[in-house]
C-alpha positions as CSV (number, residue, x, y, z in Angstrom):
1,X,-8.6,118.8,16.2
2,X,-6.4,121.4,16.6
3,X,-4.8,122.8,13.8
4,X,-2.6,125.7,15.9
5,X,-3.2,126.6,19.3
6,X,-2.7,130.3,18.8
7,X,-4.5,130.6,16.0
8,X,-7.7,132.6,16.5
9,X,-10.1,134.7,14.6
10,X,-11.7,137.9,14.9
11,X,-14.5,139.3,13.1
12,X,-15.3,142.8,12.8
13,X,-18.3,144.4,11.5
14,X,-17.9,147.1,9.7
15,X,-21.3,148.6,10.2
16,X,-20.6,148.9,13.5
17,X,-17.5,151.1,12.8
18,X,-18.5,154.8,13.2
19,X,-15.4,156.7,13.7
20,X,-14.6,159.6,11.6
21,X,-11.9,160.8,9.4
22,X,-10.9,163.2,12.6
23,X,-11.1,160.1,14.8
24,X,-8.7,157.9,13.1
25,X,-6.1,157.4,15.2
26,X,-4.3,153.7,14.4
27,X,-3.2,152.3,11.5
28,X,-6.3,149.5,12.3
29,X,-8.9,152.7,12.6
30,X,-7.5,153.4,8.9
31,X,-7.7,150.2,7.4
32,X,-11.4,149.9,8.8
33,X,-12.2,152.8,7.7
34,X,-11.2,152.4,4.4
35,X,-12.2,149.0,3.9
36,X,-16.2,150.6,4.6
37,X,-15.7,153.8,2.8
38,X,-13.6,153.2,-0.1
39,X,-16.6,152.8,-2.0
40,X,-17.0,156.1,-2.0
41,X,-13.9,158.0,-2.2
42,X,-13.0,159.6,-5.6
43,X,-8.9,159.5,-4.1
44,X,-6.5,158.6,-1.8
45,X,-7.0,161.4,1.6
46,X,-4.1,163.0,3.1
47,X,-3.9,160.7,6.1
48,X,-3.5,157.6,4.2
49,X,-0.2,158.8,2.6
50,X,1.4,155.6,3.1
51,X,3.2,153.0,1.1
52,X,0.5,150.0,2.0
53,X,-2.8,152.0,1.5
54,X,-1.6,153.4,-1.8
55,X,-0.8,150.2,-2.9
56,X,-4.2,149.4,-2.0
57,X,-6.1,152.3,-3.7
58,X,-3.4,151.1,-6.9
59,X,-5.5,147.6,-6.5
60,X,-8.4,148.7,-6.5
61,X,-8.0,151.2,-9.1
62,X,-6.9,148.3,-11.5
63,X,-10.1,146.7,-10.4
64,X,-12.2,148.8,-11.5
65,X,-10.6,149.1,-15.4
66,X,-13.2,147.6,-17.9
67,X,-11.5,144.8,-19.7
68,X,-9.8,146.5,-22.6
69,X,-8.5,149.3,-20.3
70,X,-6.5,146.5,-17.7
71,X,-5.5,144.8,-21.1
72,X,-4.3,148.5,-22.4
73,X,-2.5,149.0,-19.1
74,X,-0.3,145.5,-19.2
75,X,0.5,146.2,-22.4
76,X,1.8,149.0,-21.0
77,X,3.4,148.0,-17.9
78,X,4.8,145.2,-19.6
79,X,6.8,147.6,-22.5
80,X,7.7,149.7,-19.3
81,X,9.1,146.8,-17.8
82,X,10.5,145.4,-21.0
83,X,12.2,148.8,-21.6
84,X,13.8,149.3,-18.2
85,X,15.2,145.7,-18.1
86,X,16.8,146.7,-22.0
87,X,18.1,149.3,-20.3
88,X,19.8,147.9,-17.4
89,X,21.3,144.9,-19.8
90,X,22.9,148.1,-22.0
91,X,24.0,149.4,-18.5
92,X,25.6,146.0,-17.3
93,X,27.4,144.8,-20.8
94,X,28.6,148.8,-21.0
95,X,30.1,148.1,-17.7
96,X,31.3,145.2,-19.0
97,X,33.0,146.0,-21.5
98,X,34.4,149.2,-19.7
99,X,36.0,146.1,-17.2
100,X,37.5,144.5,-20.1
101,X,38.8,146.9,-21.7
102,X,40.5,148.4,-18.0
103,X,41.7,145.1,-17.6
104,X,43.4,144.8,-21.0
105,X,45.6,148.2,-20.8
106,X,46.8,146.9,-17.2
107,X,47.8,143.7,-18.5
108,X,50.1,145.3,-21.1
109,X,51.2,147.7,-18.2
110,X,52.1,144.5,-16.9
111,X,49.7,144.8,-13.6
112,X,49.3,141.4,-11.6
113,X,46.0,139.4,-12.2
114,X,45.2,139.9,-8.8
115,X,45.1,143.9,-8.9
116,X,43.2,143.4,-12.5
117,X,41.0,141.8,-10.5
118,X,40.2,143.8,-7.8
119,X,40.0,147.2,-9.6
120,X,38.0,146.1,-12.7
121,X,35.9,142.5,-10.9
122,X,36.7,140.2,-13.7
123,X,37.7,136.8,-12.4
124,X,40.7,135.1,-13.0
125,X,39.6,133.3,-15.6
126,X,38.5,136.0,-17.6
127,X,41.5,137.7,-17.4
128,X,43.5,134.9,-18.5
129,X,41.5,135.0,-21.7
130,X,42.3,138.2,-22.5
């Protein structure tokens, strides 16, 4: 049975890559080359500055936390995360209120509900209310 006809597979053995660091010249001689050496690198080298093999050195970083450590860092990323996302929800009902305020001093100016509603983004409704 065929599942998909352009599905195929390719195995490499990594024992059988011998390039070195000068050698590297693709992004697949990097990832092979990490994949058999990362073992022993202490940190991330100069030539694999890049978004996707940081993210990978991040991994395995994490991975290699004892138990209480990874717990110690979630806490932590999680009151990061928590914090930031208070923050943003101050930002957003600032703004907010900003709008509704803006919007109330145009309506006593006597401003249409369609200008209120293009310079401060409340809808329609909202502006009725006010």
């Amino acid at each position: 049975m065929v599942f998909y006809s352009g599905l195929e597979y390719i195995f490499v053995e990594l024992i059988k890559f011998v390039k070195t660091e000068g050698e590297l010249e693709t992004d697949l001689d990097r990832w092979l080359y990490v994949l058999k050496n990362m073992s022993r690198m202490k940190k991330i080298p100069v030539y694999l500055r890049k978004s996707i093999f940081e993210k990978l050195f991040q991994i395995a970083s994490y991975s290699n936390l004892t138990k209480e450590e990874k717990r110690m860092y979630d806490t932590s990323l999680k009151r990061k995360w928590d914090n930031q996302n208070a923050l943003n929800y101050a930002r957003k009902e600032g703004e907010y209120r900003k709008a509704v305020e803006t919007a109330i001093a145009m309506k006593k100016d006597g401003l249409s509900i369609e200008a209120i509603r293009k310079y401060t983004g409340l809808s329609k409704e909202e502006i009725e209310k006010l």
